[in-house]
Structures are given as C-alpha cells and as structure tokens.
LOLUM-18013 format. One record per residue (C-alpha): residue number from 1; residue in one letter; x, y, z. Coordinates in Angstrom, 2 decimals. Each point is the difference from the previous one (the first is absolute). Example, Ala and Ser with C-alpha at 12.3 -4.5 7.8 and 13.67 -1.06 7.14 Angstrom:
// residues 2
     k   r      east     north        up
     1   a     12.30     -4.50      7.80
     2   s      1.37      3.44     -0.66
This chain:
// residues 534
     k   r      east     north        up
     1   x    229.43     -7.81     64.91
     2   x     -2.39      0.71      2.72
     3   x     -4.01     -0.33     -1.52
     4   x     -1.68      3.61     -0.90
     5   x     -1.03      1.61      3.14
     6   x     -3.95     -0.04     -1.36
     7   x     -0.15     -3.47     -1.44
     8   x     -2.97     -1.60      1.98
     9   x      1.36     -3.08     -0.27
    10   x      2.28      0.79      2.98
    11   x     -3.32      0.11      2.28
    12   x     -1.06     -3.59      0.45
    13   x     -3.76     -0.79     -0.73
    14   x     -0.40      3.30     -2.04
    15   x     -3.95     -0.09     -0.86
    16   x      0.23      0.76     -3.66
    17   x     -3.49      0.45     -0.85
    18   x     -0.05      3.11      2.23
    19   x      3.33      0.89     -1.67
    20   x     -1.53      0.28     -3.07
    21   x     -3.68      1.92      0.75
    22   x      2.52      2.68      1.89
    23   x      1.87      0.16     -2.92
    24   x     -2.79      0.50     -2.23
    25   x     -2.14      2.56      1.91
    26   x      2.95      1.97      0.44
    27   x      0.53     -0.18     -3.94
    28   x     -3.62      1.20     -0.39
    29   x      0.48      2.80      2.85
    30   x      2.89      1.26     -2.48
    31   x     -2.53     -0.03     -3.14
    32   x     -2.67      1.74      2.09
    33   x      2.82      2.62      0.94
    34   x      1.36      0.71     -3.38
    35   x     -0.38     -1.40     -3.43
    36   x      3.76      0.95     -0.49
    37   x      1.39     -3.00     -1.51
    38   x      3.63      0.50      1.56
    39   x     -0.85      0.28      3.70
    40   x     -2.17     -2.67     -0.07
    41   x      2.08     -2.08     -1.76
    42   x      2.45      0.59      1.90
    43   x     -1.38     -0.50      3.16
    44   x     -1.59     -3.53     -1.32
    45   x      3.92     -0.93     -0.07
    46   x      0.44      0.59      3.37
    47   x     -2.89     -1.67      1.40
    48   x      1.10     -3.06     -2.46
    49   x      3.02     -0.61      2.04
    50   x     -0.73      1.43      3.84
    51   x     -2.98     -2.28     -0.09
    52   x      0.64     -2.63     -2.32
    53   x      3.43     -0.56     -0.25
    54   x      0.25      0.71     -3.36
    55   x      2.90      2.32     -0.44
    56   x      2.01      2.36     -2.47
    57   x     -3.40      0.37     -1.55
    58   x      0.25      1.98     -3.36
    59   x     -2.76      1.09     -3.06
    60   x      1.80      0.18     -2.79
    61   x     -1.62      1.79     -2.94
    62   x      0.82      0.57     -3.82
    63   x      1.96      2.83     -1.00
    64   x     -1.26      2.95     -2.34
    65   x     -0.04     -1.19     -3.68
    66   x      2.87      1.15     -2.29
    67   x      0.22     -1.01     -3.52
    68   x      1.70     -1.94     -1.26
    69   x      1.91     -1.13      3.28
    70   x     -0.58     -3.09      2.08
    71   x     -3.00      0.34      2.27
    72   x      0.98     -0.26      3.94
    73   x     -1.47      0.12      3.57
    74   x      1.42      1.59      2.65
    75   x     -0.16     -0.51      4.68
    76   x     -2.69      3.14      0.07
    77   x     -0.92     -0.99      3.83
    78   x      1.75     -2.36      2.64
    79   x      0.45     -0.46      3.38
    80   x      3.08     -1.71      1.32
    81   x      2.15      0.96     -3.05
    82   x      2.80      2.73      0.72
    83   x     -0.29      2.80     -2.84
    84   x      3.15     -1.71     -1.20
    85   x     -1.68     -2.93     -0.80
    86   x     -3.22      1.40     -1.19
    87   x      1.64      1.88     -3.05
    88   x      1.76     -3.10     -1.06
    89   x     -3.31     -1.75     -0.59
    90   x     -0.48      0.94     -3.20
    91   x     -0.88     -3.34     -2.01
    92   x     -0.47     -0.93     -4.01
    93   x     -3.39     -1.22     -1.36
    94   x      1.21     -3.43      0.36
    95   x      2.93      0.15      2.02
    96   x      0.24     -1.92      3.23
    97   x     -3.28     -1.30      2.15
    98   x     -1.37      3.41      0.03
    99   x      0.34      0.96     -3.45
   100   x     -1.14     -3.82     -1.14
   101   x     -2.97      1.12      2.15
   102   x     -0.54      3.44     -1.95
   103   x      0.17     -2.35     -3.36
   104   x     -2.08     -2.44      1.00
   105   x     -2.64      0.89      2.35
   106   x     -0.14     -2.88      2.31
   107   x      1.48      0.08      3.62
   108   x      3.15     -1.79      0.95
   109   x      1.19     -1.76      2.98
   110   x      3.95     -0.99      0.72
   111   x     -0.16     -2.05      3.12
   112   x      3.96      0.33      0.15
   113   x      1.51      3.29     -1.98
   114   x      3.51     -1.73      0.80
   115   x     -0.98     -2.80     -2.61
   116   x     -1.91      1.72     -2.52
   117   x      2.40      1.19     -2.81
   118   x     -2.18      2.83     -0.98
   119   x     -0.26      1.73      3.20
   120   x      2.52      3.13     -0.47
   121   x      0.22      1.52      3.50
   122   x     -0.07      3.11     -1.96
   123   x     -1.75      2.45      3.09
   124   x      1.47     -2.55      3.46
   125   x      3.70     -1.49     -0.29
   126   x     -0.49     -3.40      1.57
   127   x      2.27      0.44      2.47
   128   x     -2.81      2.80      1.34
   129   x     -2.35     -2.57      0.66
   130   x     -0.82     -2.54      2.72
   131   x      2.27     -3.15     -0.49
   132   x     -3.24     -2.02      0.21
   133   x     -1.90     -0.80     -2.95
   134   x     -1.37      2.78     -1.75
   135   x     -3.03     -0.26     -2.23
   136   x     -0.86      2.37     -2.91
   137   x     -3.37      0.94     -0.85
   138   x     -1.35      2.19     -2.81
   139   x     -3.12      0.82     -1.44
   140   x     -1.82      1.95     -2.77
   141   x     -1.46      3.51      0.58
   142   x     -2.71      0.80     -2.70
   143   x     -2.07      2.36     -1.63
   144   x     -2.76     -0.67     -2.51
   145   x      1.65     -3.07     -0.45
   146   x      3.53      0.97     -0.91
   147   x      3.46     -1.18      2.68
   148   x      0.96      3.83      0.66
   149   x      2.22     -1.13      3.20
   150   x      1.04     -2.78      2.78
   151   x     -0.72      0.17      3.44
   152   x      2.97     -2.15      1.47
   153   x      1.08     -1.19      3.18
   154   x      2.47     -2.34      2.08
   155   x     -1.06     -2.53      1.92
   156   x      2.11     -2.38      2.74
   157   x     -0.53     -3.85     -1.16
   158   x     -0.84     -1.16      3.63
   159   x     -2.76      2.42      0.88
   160   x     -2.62     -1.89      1.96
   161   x     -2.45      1.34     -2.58
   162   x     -1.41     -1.50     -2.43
   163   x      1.39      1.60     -3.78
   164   x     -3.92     -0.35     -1.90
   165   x     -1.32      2.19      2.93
   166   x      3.08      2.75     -1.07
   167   x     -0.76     -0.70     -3.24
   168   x     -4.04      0.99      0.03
   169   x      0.93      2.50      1.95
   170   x      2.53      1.79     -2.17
   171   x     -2.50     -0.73     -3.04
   172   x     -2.91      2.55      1.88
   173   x      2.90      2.21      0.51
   174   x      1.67     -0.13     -3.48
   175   x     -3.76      0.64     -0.85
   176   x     -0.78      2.85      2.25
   177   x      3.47      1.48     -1.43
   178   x     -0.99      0.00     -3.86
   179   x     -3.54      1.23      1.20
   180   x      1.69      3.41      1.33
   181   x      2.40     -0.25     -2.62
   182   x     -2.82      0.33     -2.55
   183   x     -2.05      2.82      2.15
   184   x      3.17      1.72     -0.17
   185   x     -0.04      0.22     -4.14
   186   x     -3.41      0.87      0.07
   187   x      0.63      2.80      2.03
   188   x      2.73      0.94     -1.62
   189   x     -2.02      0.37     -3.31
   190   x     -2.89      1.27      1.26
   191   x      2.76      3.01      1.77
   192   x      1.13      0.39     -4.24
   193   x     -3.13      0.14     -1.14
   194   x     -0.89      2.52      2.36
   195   x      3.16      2.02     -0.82
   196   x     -0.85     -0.29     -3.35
   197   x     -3.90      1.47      0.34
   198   x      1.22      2.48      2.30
   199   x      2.55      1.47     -3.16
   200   x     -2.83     -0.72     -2.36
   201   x     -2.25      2.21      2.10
   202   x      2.68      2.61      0.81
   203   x      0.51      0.00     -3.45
   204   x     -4.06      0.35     -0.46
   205   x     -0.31      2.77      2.16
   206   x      3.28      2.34     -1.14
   207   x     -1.17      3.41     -0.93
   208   x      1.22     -0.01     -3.37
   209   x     -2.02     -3.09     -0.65
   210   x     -3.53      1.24      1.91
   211   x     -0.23      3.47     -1.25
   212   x     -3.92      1.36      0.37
   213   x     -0.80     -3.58      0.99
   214   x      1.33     -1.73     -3.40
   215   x      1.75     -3.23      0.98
   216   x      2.97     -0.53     -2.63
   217   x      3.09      0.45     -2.12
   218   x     -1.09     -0.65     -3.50
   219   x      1.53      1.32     -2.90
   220   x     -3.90      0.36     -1.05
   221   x     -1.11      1.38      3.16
   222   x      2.40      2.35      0.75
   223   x     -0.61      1.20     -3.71
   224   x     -3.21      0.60      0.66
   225   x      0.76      1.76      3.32
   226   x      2.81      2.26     -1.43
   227   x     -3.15      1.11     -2.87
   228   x     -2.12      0.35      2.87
   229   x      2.36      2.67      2.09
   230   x      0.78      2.17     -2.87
   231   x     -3.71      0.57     -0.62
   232   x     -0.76      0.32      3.75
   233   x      1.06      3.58      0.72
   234   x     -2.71      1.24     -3.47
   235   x     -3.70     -0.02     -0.15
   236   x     -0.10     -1.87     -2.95
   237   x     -3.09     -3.00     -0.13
   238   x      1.98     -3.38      0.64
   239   x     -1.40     -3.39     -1.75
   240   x      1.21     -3.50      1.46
   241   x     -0.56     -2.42     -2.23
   242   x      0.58     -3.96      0.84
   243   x     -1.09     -2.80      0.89
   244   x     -2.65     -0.82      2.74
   245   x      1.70     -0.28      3.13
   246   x      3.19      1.59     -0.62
   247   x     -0.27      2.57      3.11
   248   x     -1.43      3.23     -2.00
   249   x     -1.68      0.89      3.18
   250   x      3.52      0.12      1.48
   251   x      1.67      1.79     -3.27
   252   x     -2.86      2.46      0.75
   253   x      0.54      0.88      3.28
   254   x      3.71     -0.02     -1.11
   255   x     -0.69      2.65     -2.12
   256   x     -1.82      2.35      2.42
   257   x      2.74     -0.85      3.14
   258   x      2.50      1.40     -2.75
   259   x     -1.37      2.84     -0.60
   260   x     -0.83      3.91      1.15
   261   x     -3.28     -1.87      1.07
   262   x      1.05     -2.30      2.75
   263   x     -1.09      1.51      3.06
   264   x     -3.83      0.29     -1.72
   265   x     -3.05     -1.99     -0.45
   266   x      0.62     -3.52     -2.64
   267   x     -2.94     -1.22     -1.01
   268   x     -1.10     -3.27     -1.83
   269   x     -2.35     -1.13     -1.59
   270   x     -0.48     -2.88     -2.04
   271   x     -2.72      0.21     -2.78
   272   x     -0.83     -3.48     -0.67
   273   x     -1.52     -0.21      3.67
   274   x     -2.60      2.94     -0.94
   275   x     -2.97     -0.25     -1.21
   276   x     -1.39      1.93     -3.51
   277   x     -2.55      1.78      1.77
   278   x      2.17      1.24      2.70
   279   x      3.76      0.95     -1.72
   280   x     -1.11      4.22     -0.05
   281   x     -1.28     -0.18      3.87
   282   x      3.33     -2.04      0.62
   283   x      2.19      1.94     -1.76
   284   x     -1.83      3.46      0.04
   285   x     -2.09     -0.04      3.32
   286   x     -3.39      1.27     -0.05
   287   x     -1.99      2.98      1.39
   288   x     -3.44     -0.44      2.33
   289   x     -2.66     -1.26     -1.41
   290   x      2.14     -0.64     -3.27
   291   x     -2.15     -3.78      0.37
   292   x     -2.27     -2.08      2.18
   293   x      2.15     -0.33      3.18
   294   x      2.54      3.07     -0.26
   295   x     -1.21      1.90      3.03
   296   x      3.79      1.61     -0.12
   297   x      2.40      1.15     -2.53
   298   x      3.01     -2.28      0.16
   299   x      3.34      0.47     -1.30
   300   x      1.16     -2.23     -3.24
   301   x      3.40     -1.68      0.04
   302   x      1.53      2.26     -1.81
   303   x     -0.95      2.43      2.32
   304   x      1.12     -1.60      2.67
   305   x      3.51     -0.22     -1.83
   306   x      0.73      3.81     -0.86
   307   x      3.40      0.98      0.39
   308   x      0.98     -3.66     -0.03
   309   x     -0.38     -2.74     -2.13
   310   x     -2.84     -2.38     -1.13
   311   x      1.20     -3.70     -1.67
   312   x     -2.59     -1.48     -2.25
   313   x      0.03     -3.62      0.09
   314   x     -1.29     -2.14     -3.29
   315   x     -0.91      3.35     -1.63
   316   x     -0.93     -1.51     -3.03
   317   x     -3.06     -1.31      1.97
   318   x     -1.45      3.50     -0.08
   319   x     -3.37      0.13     -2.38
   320   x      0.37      2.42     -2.93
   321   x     -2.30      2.28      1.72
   322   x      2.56      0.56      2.73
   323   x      3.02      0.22     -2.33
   324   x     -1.35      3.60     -1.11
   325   x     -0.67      1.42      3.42
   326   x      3.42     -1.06      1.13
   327   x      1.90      1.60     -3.18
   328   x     -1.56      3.22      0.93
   329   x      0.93     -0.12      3.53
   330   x      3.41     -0.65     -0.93
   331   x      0.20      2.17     -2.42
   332   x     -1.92      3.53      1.73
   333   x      0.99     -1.71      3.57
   334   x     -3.27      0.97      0.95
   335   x     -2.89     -2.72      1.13
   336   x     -4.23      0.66      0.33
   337   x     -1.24     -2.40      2.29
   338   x     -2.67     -2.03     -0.94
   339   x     -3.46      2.35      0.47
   340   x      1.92      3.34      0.42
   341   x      0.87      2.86     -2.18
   342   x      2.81      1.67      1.58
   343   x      3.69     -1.44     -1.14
   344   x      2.71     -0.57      2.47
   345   x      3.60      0.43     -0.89
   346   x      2.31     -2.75      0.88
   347   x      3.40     -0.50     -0.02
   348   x      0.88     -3.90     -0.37
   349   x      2.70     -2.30     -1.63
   350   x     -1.69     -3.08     -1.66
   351   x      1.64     -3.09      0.11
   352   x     -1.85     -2.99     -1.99
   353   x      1.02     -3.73     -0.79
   354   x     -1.61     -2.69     -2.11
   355   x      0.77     -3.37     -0.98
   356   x     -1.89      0.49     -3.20
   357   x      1.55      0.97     -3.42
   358   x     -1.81      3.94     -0.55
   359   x      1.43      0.46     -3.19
   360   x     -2.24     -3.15     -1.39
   361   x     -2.94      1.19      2.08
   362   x      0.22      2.76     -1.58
   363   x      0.26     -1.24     -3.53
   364   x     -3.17     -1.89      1.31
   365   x     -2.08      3.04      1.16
   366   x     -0.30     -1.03      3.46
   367   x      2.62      2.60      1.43
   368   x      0.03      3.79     -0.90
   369   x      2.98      0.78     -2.50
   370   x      0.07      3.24      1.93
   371   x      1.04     -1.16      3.31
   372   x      1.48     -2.64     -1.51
   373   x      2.76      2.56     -0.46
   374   x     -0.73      2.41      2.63
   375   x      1.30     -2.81      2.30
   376   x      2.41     -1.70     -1.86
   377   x      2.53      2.85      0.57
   378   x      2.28     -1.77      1.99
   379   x     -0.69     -3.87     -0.29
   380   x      2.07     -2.54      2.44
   381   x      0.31     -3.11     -0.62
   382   x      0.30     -2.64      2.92
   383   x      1.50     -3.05     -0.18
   384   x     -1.34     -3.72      0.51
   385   x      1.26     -1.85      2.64
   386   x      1.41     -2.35     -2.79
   387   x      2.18      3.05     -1.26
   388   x      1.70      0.20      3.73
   389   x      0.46     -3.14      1.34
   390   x      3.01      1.45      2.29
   391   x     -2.66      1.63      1.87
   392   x     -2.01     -3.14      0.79
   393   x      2.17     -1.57      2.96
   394   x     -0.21      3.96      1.49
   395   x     -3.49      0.05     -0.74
   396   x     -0.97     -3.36      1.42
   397   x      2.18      0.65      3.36
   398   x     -2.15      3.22      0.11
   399   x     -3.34     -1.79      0.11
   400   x      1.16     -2.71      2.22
   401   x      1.13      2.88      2.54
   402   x     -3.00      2.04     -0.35
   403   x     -2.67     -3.64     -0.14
   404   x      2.07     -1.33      3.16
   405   x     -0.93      3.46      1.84
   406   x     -3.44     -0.19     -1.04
   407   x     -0.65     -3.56      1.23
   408   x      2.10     -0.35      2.42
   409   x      2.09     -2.74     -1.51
   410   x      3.56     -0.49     -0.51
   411   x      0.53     -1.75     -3.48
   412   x      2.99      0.31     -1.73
   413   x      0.90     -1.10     -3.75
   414   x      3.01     -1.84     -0.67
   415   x      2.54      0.42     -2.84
   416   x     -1.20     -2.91     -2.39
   417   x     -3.42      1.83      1.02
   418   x      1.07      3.38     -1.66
   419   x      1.78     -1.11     -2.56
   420   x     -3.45     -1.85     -1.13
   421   x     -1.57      2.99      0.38
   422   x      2.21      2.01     -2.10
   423   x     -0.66     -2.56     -2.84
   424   x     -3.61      0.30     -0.25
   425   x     -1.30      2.63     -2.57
   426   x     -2.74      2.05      1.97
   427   x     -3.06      0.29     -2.13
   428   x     -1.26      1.65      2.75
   429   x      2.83      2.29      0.83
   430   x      0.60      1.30      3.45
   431   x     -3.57     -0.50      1.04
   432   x     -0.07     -3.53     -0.66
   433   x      3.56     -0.33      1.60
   434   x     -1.40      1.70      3.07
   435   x     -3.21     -2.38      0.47
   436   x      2.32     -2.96     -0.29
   437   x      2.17      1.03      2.74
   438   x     -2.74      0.99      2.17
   439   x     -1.81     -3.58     -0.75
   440   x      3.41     -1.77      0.42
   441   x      0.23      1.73      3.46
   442   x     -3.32     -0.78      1.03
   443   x      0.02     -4.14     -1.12
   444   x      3.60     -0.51      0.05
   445   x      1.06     -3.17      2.74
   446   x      3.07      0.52      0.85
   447   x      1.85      3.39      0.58
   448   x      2.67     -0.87     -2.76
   449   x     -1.77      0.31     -3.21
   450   x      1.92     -1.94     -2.44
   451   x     -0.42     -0.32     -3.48
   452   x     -1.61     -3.20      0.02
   453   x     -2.13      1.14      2.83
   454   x     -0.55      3.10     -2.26
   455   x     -1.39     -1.94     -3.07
   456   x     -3.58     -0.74      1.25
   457   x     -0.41      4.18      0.34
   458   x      0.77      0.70     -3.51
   459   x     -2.48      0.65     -2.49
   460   x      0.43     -3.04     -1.99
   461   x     -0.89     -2.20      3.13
   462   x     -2.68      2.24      1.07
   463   x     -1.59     -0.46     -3.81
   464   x      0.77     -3.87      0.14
   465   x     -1.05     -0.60      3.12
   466   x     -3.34      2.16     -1.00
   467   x     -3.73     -2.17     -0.93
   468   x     -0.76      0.19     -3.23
   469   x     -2.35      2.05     -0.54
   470   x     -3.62     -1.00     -1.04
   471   x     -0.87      0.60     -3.67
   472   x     -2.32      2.30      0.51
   473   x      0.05      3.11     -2.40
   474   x      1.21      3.52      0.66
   475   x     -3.17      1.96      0.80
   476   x      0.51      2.54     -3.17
   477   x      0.10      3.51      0.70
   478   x     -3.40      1.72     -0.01
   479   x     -0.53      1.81     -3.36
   480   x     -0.26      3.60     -0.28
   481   x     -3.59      0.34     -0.17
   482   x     -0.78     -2.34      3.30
   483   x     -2.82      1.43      1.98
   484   x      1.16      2.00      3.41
   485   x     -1.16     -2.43      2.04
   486   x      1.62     -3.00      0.79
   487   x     -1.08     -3.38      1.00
   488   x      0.07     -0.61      3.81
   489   x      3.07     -2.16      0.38
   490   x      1.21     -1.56      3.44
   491   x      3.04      0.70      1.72
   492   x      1.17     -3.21     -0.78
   493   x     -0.99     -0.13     -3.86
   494   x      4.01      0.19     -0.74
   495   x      2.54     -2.20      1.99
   496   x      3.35      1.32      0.40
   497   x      1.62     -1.99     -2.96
   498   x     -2.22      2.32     -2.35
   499   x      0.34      3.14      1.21
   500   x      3.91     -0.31      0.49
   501   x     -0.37     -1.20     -4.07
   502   x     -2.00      3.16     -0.98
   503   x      2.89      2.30      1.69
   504   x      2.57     -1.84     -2.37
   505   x     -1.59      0.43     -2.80
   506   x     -1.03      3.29      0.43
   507   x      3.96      0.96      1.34
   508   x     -1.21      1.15      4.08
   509   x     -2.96      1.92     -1.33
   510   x     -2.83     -0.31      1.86
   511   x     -2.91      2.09     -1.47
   512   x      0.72     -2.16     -3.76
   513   x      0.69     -2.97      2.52
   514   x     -3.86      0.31      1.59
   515   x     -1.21      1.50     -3.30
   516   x      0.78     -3.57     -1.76
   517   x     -1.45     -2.29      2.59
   518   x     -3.04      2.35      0.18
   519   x      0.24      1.73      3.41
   520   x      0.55      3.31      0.94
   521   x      3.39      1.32      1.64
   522   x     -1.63     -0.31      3.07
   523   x     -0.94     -3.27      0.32
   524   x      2.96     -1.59     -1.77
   525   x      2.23      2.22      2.65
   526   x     -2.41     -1.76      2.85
   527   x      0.42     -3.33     -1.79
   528   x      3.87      0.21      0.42
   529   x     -0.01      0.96      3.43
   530   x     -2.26     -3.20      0.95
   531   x      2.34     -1.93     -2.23
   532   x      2.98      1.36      1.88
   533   x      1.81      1.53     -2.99
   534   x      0.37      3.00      1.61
C-alpha cells in the first residue's frame, strides 16, 4: 500500500523542528479563534498527521455515567477515520490499549500492533493500513487529575523521526486537550448556574410574588398581606406590629397603594429620630413668631398628609405629652398648630408600627391606655424573616440585583450560597439580610459567591473576627435631674464600636441611644456620620 499522501517522511531531509513550531502556532491560532473544544480539537488532528506524520489521530473521551452499567469512552473527534470506523470505537474501562489507558493513566506505546495481543483493531481493520510497520501510541487526557479520555494515534515504524520527540509532543497536546476539556465544564456550569439565577430571579420578580414592593410567597406573608387588603379600602387606624426590620415601612406604603388614597400625599415619619422639644412643630407645624426663629408659619406633617396617609414609625417613642395631642387629633380630626388658635380640619388615615410590646407599656404607664386602643383597631402582625425562609433566596437575589446596579458590580450567589443563606435565622430580619448582601457585593473576590466564600460575610465571622472590646464601662445614662448643660465632648469622644453598641441595646433608637452615652441627638447623629454608620 502506497504511504499516506501527507506523511513527511516521503520528503527527504524534512526539518522537524520547524514541523513542530508550525504545528504548534497553528494550534494556538485555533485557541485564540475559539475556545470551542471540538474545532480545535479537531483541527489539532489534522495538523498531527499533515505535518507530522502522525495519522488516524483520534481523542477519545469517557462516556456519560449510567448506573449501574460499565463505564466506557467513546472516538468523539478524529481525522483519518471514516464515520464507519469512528462509531465502532467505543472501548471498555479496561479493554484493549485504549481502555488499559483509561484504567490506568499512563501512556502506552506498541512499536508493532501486529505482535501485541491486546491491540483489537477495533476502529482500522489491518488490512486498511500500510503493510509497513505500524506503531500505536496512546496517551492520557486529564482534568483535575482524573484519565477522562485518550488522545491516540498511528505511527509508521520507519519514520526518520525520532519516537521521544512524538512522544513530548503528543504529551503538550494531550495536555492542551484536557486544559479545554476542563474550560469546557466550567463553562458549562457557570451557563447552569446562570440558568438557574435567571429562574430564581424570574421567579423573584413575578407579580404575584412583588405585590406593592413585598418580595415573597410565604404562608406568613401573604397572611399578612391578605389582612392588609381587606382593611385597605376602610379608614380604619392600622397598627404593624413586629420585629425591627421586618419591612413595616413597606407594609405601610402597602397599605396606602391599596387603598382609595393612592394617588395622594404618604407621609412618614419616624418618632424615635425627633427630638422632645420639637414632636408638636414636627407633627403640628407652627405659626410666625410661635418661637425664636419662626419668621413663617409652616405646615406640620400631618398637614402636609391630608387626604392621604401619615405612617408613624416607633410610635411608642412619642413622650406622654404628645400621646394626648395626637388622641385628640385623631379623634376631632382637627390639629392647632403650635402658637395658633384657629383649628384646621384634616382628613388623614394613620398608619403606625412599633417593635415594642404597648400593651406592657401600658401596664407600665409609659403609653396612654387611650390611644393604646384608639390605634390598636386593626393590628398586623409581620413576620420575621425566620418565619419565611422561602422568601430568603427571592429576597437575597433582590438585593444582589438592586446592590449590583448601585455599584456597578456584577456578583452573583451560587446555590450552596443560598441555600446557606436560607439556613441562617435573621435576628436582624430583612434589614440585616439587606446590609449583608450589599457588603458581600462590595468585598466579595470573585463574581461567584459561594458558600464558603459567603462565610466570612456572616454575622458570626464579622463578631469573631471583631477586637475585643476594651473593658471600659458603659457610660450610664444621665439621671433625670442632670443639669441642661452638658460637658463639652469631642467629636471623637465615642469610636464607632460604642456607638454601634448603644443602637443595640437601645433596639435603632437614637435619642435613648445618645441619651445613655450622654450626648444629645445631634451630636450622636454627627458622631455616626464621621464613624460611617450612616
């Protein structure tokens, strides 16, 4: 039989060396082109034999897994195989050179497959190949360290080429193969992963699961939402009661998008952020010259809110004083603003929430029995983030979305990552779920969060990884009878650690937070900012 038309070894003096930089900068010119492991495969075949001699060239790689069955590797790519002969390469773990190869790992060489026993001629009758000598070489593809194929080859005995060159040769090849072999699975994960956020998100942003801006499918929130809609349409007072950082703000606004209301003023206002001496002002306005510094009258908030609806955040903040003026208003719906006479009708639905029990602040004096009840008409309980974990994964894809928009980042969180997430119990509810996402986004290293990359974010770490604190004592709160005024303090007489300690204890309430480290709202509120805690 005539020798193959390419084989160099017909061209006398062939300068091998050159043979084999061609061969490999046209390999890398295939990479550059495409990272698509079958035409570049493919095309490494072919350059094997034009250039090199090394013909019927195949990659044989390891079937899909089915249990219980035998595992086996199929001819994937060739060049110089007829399809024929391709589909009958199909070879046992074990089985023949190339399957001893799969088993083992190692590469084999048959100088002669006429005398080795073991060669099968499974793909090429021998009667379809040169009458010389024929040499059989085979080596291990890998990836991260496992044989997941052979890249194979024939070779003619009395090439004038020495077989160790072939042999390095083939090993950068067999490399270069399991390299794009193993890009290939990452991309291929990285595509499900992908698929799988994208659902996730789809599933995050449905309508049925986003109404007014509520992010979930609950049993517990929708219960709260379905109490929430058939009280929307009457004027009746609403109370949310809950846990810090379950979204009342949210319910609130919930409440006045459901209703007659919608297309007027929603106002909030959150009383722990008000100071004693200024809640009627705030709340009531003032008319000129009502104090030092009103040159105008100014409308009140709930002024500012008629026809519409005014939430009161932390209401049980509000100082007894207040608690009277604000039953009458609800009750006459008529305000006086602070220096004035004349009253001014108003027509507004209150909405208030509170994380603190009223019926025991009652019971303690510290909250008016009176509109105790005039606002506990129709009370709403929302739930903890602990009570709907099925929301978490839609809630944390939210925050990723909305962090990676803000930042300009693109982070995503993958399923171990979720499911972590899901486990954890929330002290901190949606808030603290929120922060975490937005610091994960900022700090994260890689744009595939796992869970393990997730750990160091979560609170546990955080407190861990936290100083100790020195054992210095808790400034006590000032006692009622402290002068009115105050020590001059600097701006850095609290670091960080303490005033982040004070709002803990103290639940987010930042006039008792200041009040116990002796400063007024003022300067504990400029003491944050500087601190960057807000």
């Amino acid at each position: 039989m005539p020798p193959h038309r390419s084989d160099p070894d017909t061209q006398p003096g062939t300068d091998w060396h050159a043979q084999e930089l061609l061969l490999m900068r046209e390999v890398m010119k295939l990479v550059g082109r495409s990272l698509a492991p079958a035409f570049v495969l493919r095309e490494m075949l072919h350059l094997m034999s034009e250039l090199l001699g090394l013909n019927r060239g195949r990659m044989v790689l390891a079937d899909e897994a089915v249990p219980g069955a035998e595992r086996t590797a199929s001819v994937r790519h060739a060049y110089g195989l007829t399809a024929e002969e391709a589909v009958r390469g199909v070879f046992r773990w074990g089985e023949g050179i190339t399957g001893r190869v799969l088993a083992s790992g190692l590469p084999a060489i048959v100088q002669d497959v006429d005398a080795e026993p073991l060669f099968l001629f499974r793909t090429v009758a021998r009667a379809q190949l040169p009458p010389q000598t024929v040499a059989f070489i085979a080596l291990p593809i890998e990836v991260n360290g496992a044989t997941v194929g052979v890249l194979a080859c024939h070779r003619i005995r009395s090439r004038q080429r020495h077989l160790n060159d072939d042999l390095a040769l083939l090993r950068i090849l067999a490399t270069l193969a399991g390299q794009l072999l193993q890009l290939e699975q990452l991309v291929a994960e990285e595509r499900r992963q992908l698929a799988a956020r994208n659902q996730a998100l789809e599933h995050a942003l449905d309508v049925g699961s986003a109404r007014y801006g509520l992010i979930g499918r609950s049993p517990a929130l929708l219960q709260a939402l379905g109490e929430l809609e058939r009280v929307s349409q009457s004027q009746a007072t609403v109370l949310l009661l809950g846990e810090s950082g379950t979204g009342k703000e949210l319910f609130a606004r919930a409440v006045h998008l459901a209703s007659g209301r919608r297309d007027q003023p929603f106002i909030k206002v959150n009383c722990s952020a008000i100071p004693d001496t200024l809640f009627e002002s705030e709340l009531f306005g003032y008319e000129r010259g009502a104090f030092t510094g009103a040159s105008t009258a100014r409308a009140g908030w709930f002024e500012q809110a008629n026809s519409g609806t005014i939430f009161l955040d932390e209401i049980g903040e509000l100082p007894l004083a207040m608690q009277s003026k604000l039953l009458r208003t609800l009750q006459e719906g008529t305000l006086v603003r602070l220096g004035g006479t004349r009253e001014i009708r108003i027509d507004v639905r209150l909405v208030a929430a509170t994380n603190r029990d009223l019926a025991r602040e009652v019971q303690a004096g510290r909250f008016r029995q009176d509109l105790y009840y005039r606002l506990n008409v129709i009370p709403i309980r929302l739930p903890s983030l602990r009570e709907r974990r099925e929301d978490v994964r839609a809630l944390a894809l939210h925050f990723v979305s909305r962090a990676n928009q803000a930042h300009q980042r693109n982070v995503n969180l993958a399923p171990d990552a979720l499911a972590r997430l899901e486990a954890h119990d929330w002290p901190g509810n949606i808030r603290e779920l929120g922060n975490l996402i937005e610091r994960l986004v900022l700090l994260a290293d890689h744009t595939l969060v796992t869970a393990a990359a997730l750990e160091r974010f979560m609170p546990e770490a955080l407190s861990n990884a936290r100083p100790a604190p020195a054992s210095a004592p808790i400034p006590p709160a000032l006692p009622a009878a402290a002068g009115l005024v105050r020590d001059y303090q600097s701006a850095t007489s609290h670091d960080a650690q303490t005033l982040q300690d004070a709002l803990t204890r103290h639940q987010g309430n930042q006039s008792r937070a200041a009040q116990s480290l002796g400063l007024t709202l003022r300067q504990f509120s400029y003491r944050l900012r500087k601190a960057g805690l807000r």
